[in-house]
N, C-alpha and C positions, 0 to 999 in steps of 0.2 A: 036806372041805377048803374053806376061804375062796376066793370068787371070785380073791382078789388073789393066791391061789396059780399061779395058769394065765396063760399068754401068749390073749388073748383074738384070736377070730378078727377080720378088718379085714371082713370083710361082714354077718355076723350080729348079731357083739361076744355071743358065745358061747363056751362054755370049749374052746379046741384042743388043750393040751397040758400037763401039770403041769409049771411051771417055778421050783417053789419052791427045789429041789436044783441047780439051776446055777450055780456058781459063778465060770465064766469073767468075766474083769475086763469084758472089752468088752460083754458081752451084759447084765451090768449093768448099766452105762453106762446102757442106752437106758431104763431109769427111775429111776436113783440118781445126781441132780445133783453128791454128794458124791465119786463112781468118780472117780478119776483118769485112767481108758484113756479112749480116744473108742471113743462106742458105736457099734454095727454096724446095720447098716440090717437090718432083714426082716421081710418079709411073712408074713402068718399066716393063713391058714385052715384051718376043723373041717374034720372028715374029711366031714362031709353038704355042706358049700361047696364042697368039692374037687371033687364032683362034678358040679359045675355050671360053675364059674367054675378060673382060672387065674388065677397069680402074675405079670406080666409084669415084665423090667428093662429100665428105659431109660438114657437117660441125663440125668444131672439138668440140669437147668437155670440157669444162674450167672446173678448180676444183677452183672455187674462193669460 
């Protein structure tokens, strides 16, 4: 499978998970400028990152 199949991990930028079968509108979004839904934010690490490291959520930060 093509790299561009997988949601790649945010530490390594290694393959996490086959995301070529997803079809949810939002989850598209967050690489398809064309999606109409606003995309969803998330964190990704490989199953060997996970062992090391954690996803944390904050809160984001506004520039109003």
């Amino acid at each position: 499978m093509a790299l561009c199949d997988y949601a790649i991990c945010h530490k390594c930028e290694g393959k996490a998970f086959y995301d070529a079968n997803i079809s949810d509108p939002a989850y598209c979004a967050t690489w398809d400028p064309e999606e109409e839904s606003d995309p969803i934010g998330i964190a990704v690490l490989c199953a060997e990152c996970n062992k090391t490291y954690e996803a944390i959520i904050v809160l984001r930060e506004c520039n109003e």
